[in-house]
N, C-alpha and C positions, 0 to 999 in steps of 0.2 A: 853066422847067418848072412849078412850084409857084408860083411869086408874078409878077404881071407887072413889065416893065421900071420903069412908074411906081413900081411898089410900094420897088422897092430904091434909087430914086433919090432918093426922102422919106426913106427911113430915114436913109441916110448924109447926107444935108442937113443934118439934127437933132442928126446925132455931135458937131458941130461947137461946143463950149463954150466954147471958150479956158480961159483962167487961172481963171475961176471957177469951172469942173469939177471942177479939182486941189484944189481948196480944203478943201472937204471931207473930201479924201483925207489931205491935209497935215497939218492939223489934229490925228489922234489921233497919229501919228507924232512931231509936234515934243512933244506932250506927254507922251508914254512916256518920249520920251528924255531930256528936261525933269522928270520924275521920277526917272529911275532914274541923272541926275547926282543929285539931290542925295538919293538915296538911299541910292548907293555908291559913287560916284565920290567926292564930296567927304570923307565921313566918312574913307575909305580914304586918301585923296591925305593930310590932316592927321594920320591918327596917323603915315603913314609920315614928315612931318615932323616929326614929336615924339620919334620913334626914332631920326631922324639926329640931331637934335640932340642924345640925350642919350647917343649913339655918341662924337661931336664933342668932348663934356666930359668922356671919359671922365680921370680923372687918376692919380698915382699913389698906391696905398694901397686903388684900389675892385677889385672882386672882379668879372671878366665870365665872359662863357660864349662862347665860339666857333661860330660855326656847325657845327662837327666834333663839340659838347659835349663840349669840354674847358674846364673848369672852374679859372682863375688869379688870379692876385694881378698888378695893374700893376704893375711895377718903373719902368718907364720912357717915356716919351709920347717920342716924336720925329716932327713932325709927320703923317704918315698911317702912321708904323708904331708901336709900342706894343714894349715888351717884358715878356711876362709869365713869374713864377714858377710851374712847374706843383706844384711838392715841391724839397725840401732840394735846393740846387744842380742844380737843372734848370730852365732857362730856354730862354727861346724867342720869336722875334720874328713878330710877325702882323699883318696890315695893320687899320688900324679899320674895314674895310669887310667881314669875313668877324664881329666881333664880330654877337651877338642879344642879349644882353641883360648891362644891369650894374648891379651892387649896391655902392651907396653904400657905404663903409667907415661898419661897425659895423652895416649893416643887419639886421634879422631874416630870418633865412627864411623862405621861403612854404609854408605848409601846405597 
C-alpha cells in the first residue's frame, strides 16, 4: 500500500546483526547488576555471616534476645538448642536459630 515491495525487503535485510546488535544492549545490564552485587548483595550476604557466627558462639552467662523479644540469660548451650533463664526459676529452651541478637556477659547496654 504505502511502501513498495523492494522498500520492505531492504529493511528486513539490515535487521539482520547477530551477536554484535546485543552488545550494546548487554552491556548496561551486566553492569547494573555488577553494581547492585556489590552494592547489596555483598555487604548484606557478610554481615548476615557475622550474625550467624556470633549466633553460633553464643555461650553460657551472655544475655540474648529472641526473635519473639524475649530477653534471657544462657543457662545452657546444647548444640542447636540453648536454654535460657527468663526470671527466678523460669526457664526455657530455644533453638539458636530464632536468637537476634547477644550480649556478651557484663556488656553495657545500648543507648
Amino acid at each position: 500500500m504505502f511502501a513498495s515491495p523492494a522498500y520492505a525487503q531492504a529493511a528486513g535485510a539490515t535487521a539482520q546483526g547477530g551477536i554484535s546488535s546485543l552488545l550494546p544492549l548487554a552491556v548496561p545490564w551486566v553492569l547494573i547488576i555488577g553494581i547492585f552485587w556489590l552494592l547489596v548483595w555483598r555487604p548484606q550476604s557478610k554481615a548476615q555471616k557475622t550474625q550467624r557466627a556470633r549466633i553460633d558462639a553464643a555461650k553460657k552467662g551472655d544475655t540474648v534476645v529472641t526473635g519473639g523479644g524475649l530477653i534471657g540469660k544462657v543457662v545452657k548451650v546444647d548444640g542447636d538448642e540453648i536454654e535460657l533463664e527468663l526470671g527466678t526459676n523460669v526457664r526455657v529452651r530455644a533453638l539458636k536459630g530464632t536468637l537476634t541478637d547477644i550480649r556478651p556477659l557484663n556488656a553495657p547496654a545500648n543507648d
